[in-house]
C-alpha atoms as a printed R data frame, in Angstrom:
    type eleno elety resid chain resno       x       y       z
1   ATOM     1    CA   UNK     A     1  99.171  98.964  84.134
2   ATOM     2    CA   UNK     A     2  96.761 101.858  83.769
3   ATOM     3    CA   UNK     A     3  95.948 102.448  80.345
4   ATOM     4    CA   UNK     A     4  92.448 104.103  81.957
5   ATOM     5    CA   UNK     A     5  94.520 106.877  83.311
6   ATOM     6    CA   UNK     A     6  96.614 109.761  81.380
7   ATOM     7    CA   UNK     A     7 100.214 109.636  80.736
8   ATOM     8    CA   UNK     A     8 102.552 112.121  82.818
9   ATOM     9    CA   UNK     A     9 105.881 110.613  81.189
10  ATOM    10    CA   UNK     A    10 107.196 108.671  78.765
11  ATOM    11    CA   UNK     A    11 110.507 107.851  77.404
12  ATOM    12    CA   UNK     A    12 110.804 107.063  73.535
13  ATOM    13    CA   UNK     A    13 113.727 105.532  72.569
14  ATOM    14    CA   UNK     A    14 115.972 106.608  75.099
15  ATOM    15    CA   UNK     A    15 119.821 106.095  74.967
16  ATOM    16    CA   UNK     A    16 122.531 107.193  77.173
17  ATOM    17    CA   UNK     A    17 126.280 106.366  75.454
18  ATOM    18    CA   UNK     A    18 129.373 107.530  77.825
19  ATOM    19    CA   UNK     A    19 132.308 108.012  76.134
20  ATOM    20    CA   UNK     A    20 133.787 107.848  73.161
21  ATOM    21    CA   UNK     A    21 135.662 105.392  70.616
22  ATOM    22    CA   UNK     A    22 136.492 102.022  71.441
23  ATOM    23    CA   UNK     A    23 135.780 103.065  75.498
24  ATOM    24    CA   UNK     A    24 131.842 103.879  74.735
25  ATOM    25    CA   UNK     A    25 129.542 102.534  76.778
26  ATOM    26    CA   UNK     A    26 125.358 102.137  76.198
27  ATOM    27    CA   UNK     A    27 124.184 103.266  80.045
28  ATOM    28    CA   UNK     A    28 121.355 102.956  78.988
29  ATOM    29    CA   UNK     A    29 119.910 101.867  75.739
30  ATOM    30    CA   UNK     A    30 116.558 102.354  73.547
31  ATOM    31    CA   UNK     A    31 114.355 102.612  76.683
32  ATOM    32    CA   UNK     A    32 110.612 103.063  76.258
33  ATOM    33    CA   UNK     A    33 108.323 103.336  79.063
34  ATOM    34    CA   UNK     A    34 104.704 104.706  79.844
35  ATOM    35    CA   UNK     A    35 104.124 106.250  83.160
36  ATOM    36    CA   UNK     A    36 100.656 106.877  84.300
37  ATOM    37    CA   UNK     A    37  99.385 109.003  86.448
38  ATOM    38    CA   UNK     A    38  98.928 108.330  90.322
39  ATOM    39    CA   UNK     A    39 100.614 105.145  89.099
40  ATOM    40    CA   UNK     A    40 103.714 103.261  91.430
41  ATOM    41    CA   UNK     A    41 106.536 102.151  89.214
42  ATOM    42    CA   UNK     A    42 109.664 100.628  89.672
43  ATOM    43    CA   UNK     A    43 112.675 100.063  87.827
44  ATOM    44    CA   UNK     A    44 114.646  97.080  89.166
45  ATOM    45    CA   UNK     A    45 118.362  95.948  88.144
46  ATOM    46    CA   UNK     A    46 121.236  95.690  90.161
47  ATOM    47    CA   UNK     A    47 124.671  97.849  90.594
48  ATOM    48    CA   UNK     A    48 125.487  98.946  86.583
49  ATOM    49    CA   UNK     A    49 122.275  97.992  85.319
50  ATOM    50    CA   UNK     A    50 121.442 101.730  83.813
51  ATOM    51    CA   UNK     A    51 118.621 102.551  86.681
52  ATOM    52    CA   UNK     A    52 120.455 105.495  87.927
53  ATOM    53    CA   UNK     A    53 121.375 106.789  85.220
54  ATOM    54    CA   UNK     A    54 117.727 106.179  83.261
55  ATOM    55    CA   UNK     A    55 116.547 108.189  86.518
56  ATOM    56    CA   UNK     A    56 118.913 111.344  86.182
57  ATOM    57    CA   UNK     A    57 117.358 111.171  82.471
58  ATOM    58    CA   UNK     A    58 114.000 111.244  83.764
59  ATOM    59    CA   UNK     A    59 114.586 113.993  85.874
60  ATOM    60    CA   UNK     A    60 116.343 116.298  83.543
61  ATOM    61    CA   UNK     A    61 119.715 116.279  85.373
62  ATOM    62    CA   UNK     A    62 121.823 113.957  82.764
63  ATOM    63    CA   UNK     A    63 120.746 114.562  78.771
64  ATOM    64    CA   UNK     A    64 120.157 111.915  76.389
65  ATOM    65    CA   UNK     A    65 122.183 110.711  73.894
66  ATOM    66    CA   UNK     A    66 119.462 110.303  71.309
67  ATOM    67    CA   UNK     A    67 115.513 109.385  72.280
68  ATOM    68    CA   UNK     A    68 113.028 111.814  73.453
69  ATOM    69    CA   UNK     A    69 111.154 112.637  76.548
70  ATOM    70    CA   UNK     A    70 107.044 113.238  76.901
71  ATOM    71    CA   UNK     A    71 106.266 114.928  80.199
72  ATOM    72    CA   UNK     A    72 101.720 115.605  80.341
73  ATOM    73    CA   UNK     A    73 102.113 114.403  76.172
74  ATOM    74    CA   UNK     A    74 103.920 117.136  74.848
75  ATOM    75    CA   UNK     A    75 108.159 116.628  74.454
76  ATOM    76    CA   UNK     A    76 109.990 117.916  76.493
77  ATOM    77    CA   UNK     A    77 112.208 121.319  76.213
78  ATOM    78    CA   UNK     A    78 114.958 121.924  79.221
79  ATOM    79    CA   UNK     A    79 116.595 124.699  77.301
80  ATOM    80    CA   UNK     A    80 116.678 127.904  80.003
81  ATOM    81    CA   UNK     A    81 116.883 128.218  83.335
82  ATOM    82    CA   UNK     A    82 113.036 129.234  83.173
83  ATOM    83    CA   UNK     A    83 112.177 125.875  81.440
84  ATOM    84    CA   UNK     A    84 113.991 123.836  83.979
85  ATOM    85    CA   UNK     A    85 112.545 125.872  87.094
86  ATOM    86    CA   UNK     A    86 109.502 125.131  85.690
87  ATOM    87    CA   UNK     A    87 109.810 121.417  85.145
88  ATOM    88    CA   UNK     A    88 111.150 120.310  88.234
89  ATOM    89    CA   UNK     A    89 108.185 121.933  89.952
90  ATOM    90    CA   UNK     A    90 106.598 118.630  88.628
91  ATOM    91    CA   UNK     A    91 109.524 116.370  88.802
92  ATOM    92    CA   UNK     A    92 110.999 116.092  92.318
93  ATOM    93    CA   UNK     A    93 113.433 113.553  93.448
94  ATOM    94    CA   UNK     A    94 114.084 111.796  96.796
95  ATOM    95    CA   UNK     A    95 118.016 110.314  96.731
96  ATOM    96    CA   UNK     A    96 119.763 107.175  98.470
97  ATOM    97    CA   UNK     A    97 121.976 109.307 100.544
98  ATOM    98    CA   UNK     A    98 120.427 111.993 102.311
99  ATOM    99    CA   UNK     A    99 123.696 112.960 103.571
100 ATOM   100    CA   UNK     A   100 124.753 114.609 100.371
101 ATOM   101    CA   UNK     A   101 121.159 116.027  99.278
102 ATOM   102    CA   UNK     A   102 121.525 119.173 101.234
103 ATOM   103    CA   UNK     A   103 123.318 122.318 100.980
104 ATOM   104    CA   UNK     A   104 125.692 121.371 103.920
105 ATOM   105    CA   UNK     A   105 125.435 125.977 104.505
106 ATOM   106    CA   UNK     A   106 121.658 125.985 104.671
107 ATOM   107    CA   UNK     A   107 119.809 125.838 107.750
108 ATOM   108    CA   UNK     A   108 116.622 123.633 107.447
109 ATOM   109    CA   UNK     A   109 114.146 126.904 107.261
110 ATOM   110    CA   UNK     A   110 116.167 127.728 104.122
111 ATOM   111    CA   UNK     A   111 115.031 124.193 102.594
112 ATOM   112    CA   UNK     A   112 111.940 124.672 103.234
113 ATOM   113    CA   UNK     A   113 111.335 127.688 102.151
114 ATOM   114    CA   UNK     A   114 113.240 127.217  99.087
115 ATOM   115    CA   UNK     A   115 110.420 124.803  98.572
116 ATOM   116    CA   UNK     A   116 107.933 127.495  99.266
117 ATOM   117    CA   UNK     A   117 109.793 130.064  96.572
118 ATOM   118    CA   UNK     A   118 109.378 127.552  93.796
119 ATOM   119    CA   UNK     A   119 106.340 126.184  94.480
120 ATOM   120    CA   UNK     A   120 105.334 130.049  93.731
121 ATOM   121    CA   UNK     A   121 104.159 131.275  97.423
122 ATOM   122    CA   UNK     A   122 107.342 133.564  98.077
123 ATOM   123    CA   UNK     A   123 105.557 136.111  98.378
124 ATOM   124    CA   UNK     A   124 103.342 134.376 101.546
125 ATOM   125    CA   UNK     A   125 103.607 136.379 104.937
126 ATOM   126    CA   UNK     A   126 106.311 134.973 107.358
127 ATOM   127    CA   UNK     A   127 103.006 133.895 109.696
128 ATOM   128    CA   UNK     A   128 101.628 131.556 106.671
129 ATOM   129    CA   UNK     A   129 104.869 130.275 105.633
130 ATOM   130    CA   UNK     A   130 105.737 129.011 109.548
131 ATOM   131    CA   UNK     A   131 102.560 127.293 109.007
132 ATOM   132    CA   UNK     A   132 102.924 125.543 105.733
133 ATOM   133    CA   UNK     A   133 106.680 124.751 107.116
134 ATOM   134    CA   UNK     A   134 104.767 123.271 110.100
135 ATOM   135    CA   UNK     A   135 102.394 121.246 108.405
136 ATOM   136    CA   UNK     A   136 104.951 119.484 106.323
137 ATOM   137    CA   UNK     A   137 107.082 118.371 109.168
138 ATOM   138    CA   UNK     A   138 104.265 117.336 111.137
139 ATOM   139    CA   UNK     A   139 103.201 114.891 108.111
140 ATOM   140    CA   UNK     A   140 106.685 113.278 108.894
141 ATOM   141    CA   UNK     A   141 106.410 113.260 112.157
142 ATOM   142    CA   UNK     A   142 108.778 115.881 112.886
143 ATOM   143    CA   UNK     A   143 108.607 119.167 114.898
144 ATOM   144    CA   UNK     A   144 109.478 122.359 113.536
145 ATOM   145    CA   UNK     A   145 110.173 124.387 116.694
146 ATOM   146    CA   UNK     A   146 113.106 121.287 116.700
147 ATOM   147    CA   UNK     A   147 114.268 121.788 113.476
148 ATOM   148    CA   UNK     A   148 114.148 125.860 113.074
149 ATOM   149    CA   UNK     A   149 117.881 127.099 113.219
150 ATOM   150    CA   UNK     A   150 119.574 123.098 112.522
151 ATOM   151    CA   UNK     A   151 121.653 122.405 109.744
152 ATOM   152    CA   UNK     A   152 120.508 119.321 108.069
153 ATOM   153    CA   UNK     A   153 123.808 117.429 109.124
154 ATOM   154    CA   UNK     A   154 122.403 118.335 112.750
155 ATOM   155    CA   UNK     A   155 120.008 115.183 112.102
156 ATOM   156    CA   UNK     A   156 119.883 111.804 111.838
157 ATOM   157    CA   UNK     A   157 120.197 109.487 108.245
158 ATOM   158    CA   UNK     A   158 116.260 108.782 109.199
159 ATOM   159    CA   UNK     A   159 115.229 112.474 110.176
160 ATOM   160    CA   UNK     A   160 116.910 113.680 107.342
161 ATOM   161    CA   UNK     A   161 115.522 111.137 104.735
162 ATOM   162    CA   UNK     A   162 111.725 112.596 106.443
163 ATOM   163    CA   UNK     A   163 113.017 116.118 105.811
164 ATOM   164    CA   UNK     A   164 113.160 115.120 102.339
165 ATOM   165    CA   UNK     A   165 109.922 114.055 102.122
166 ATOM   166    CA   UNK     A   166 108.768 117.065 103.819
167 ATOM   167    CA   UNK     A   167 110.098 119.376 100.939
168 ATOM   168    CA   UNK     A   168 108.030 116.876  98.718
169 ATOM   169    CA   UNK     A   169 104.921 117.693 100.907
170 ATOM   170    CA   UNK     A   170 105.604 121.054  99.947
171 ATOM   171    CA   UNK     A   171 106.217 120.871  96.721
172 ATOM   172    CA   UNK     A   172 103.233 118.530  95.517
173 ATOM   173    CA   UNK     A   173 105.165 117.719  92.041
174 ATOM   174    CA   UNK     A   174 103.404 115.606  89.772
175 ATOM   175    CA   UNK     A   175 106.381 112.705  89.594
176 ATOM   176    CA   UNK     A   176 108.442 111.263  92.538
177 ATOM   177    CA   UNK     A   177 111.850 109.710  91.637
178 ATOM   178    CA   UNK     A   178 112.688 107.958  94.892
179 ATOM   179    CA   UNK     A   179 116.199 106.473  93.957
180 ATOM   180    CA   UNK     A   180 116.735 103.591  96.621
181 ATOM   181    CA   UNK     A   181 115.167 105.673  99.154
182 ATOM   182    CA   UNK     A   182 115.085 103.561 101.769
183 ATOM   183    CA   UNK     A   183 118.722 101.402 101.291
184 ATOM   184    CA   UNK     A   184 120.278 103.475 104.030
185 ATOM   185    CA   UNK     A   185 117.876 102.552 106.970
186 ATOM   186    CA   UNK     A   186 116.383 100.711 109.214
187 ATOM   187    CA   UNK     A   187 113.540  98.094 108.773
188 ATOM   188    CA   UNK     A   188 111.071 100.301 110.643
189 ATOM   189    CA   UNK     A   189 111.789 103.410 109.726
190 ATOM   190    CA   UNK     A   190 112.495 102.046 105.935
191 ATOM   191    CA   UNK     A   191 108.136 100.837 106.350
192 ATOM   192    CA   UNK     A   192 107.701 104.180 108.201
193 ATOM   193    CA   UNK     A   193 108.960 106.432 104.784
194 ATOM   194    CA   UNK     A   194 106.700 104.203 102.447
195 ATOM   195    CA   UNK     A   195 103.821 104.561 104.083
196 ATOM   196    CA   UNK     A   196 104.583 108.704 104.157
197 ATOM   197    CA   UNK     A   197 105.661 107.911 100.390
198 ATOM   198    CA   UNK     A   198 102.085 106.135  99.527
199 ATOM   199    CA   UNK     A   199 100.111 108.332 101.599
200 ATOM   200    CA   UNK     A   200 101.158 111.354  99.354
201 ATOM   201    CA   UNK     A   201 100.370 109.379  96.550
202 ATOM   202    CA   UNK     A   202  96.835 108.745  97.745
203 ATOM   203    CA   UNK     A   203  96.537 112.554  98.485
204 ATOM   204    CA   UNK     A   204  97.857 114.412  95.697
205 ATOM   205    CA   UNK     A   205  97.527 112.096  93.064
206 ATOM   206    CA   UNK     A   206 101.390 111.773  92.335
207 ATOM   207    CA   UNK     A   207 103.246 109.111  90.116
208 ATOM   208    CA   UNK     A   208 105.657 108.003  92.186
209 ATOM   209    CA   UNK     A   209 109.030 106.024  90.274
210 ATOM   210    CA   UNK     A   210 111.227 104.188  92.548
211 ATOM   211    CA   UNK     A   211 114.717 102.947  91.582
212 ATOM   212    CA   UNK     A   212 115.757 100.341  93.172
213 ATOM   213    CA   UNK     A   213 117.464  96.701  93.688
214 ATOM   214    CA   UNK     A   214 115.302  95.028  96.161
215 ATOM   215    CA   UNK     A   215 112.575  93.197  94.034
216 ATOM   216    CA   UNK     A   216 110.606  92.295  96.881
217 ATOM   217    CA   UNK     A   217 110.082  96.379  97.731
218 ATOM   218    CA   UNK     A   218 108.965  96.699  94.064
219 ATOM   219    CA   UNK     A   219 106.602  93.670  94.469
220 ATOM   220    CA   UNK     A   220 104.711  95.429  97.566
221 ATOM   221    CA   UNK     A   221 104.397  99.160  96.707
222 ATOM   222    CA   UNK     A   222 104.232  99.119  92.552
223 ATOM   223    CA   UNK     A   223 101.558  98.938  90.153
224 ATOM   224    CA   UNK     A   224 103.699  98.272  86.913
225 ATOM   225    CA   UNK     A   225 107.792  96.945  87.731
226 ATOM   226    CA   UNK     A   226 110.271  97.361  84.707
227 ATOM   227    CA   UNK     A   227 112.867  94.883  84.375
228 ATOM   228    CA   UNK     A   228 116.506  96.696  84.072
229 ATOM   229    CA   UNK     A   229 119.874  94.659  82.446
230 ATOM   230    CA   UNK     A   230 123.098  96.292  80.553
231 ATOM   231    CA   UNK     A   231 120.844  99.453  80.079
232 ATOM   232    CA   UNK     A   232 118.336  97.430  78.673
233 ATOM   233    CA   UNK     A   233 114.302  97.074  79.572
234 ATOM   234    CA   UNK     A   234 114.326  93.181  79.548
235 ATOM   235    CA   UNK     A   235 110.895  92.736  81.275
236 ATOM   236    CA   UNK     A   236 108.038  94.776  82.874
237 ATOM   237    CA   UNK     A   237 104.376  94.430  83.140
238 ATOM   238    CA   UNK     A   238 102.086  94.302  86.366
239 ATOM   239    CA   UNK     A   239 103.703  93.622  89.430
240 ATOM   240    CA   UNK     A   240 101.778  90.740  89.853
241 ATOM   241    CA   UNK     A   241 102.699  89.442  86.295
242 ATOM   242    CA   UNK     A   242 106.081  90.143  86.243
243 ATOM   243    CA   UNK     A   243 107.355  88.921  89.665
244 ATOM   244    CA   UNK     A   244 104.621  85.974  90.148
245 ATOM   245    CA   UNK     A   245 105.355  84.782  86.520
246 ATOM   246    CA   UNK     A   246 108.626  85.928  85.008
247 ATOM   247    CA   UNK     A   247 109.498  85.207  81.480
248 ATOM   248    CA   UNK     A   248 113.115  85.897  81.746
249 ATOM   249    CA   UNK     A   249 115.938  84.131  83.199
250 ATOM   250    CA   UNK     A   250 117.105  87.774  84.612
251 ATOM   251    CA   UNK     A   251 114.432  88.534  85.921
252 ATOM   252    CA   UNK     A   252 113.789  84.826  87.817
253 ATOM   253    CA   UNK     A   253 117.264  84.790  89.489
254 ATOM   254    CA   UNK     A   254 116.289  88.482  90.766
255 ATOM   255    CA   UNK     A   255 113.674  86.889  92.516
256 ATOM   256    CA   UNK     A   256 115.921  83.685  93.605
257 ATOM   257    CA   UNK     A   257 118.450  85.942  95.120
258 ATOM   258    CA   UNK     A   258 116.049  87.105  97.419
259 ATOM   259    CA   UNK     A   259 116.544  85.292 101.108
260 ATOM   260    CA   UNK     A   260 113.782  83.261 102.136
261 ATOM   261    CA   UNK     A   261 112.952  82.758 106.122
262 ATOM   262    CA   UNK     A   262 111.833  79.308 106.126
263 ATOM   263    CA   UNK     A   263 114.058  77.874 103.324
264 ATOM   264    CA   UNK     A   264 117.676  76.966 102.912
265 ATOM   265    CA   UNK     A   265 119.724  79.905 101.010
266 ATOM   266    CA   UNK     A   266 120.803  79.023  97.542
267 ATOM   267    CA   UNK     A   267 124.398  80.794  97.528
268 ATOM   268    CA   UNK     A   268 125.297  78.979  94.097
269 ATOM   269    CA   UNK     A   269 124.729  81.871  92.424
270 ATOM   270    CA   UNK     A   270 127.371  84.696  94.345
């Protein structure tokens, strides 16, 4: 935890109820959480546990049922397109399937320099805005003069899950929601995009919120792991605390279902 630092989000009491009657379901249900700033979180649960969905809340893309969200201690008000424009220059999200995160009509200069418009540089000279377009592929390892005049579906799953992370370069928001960012690629390239992922931490300060299955990523890149059943927060603490020592039975066959090199795999409980 980092109770020394400020708070850039929290989530007080948060519920998410689908439907309606006898066929409602809690997606996610009285959820509190303090995020820190510069902090790495993750929330960890498998298929159906609410993580998701507790992510499209974060971001202001799905609205709570009841609950409220804190974004830099004051609550939050998405009401307006003005309001929203202004939030998600602070709140930026990097999805599963890169596939589907871009406008399938827009070349890859229009991504960019979408990123440029709403970062509130539109008005840069076309020199300056090459440059900055530059500068944030070449953090990715990417080349620009390769990318100018491609459609995103022009790329590959791993150049396109960079790209993303090049529109975060951009960007600079205050909170990262990196929803199983790496599930759809390759061992090296999935240690290549954390290390781009961490490294903008380190620069710009950024919380960074990852959503995902695989406890043993949330062991190695978080400071504070929450714990994620039925819509419920059944555990979280340090990473350390929670994945060294668990307290709940959830939480421990999380960690058992994890295959080990050098041991026999327990398949008991598939």
């Amino acid at each position: 935890m980092n109770e020394n630092k400020p708070i850039c989000l929290s989530a007080k009491g948060v519920t998410k109820i689908f439907g309606v009657g006898q066929h409602k379901m809690r997606a996610v249900d009285n959820v509190n959480m303090d995020l820190y700033v510069g902090e790495v979180v993750s929330i960890v649960g498998e298929s159906g546990s609410g993580k998701t969905t507790l992510a499209k809340i974060l971001l202001g893309l799905t609205k709570e049922t009841e609950g409220e969200i804190y974004f830099l201690g004051q609550k939050r008000d998405l009401r307006g397109g003005k309001r929203k424009k202004e939030y998600w220059k602070n709140i930026q999200a990097i999805f599963q399937d890169p596939f589907s995160s871009f406008n399938t009509f827009n070349k890859i200069d229009s991504v960019l320099l979408d990123c440029i418009k709403l970062r509130g540089d539109g008005g840069l000279p076309k020199e300056k805005k090459i440059e900055l377009m530059k500068e944030a592929c070449g953090f990715v390892n990417l080349k620009f003069e390769e990318l100018t005049n491609k459609y995103p579906f022009e790329l590959s799953g791993g150049q396109q899950q960079r790209l993303m992370i090049a529109r975060i370069f951009l960007l600079k928001p205050k909170i990262l929601v990196a929803d199983e960012p790496t599930s759809m690629i390759d061992a090296c390239s999935r240690a290549t995009i954390l290390d781009y992922l961490m490294q903008l931490r380190n620069e710009v300060g950024m919380t960074v919120i990852f959503i995902t299955h695989d406890i043993g990523l949330a062991y190695y890149v978080s400071d504070t792991v929450y714990i994620m059943e039925h819509g419920k927060i059944v555990e979280s603490g340090s990473a350390d605390r929670v994945i060294l020592h668990p307290q709940e039975a959830y939480t421990r066959r999380l960690i058992s279902d994890v295959p080990k090199i050098h041991e026999p795999w327990d398949l008991s409980t598939v």
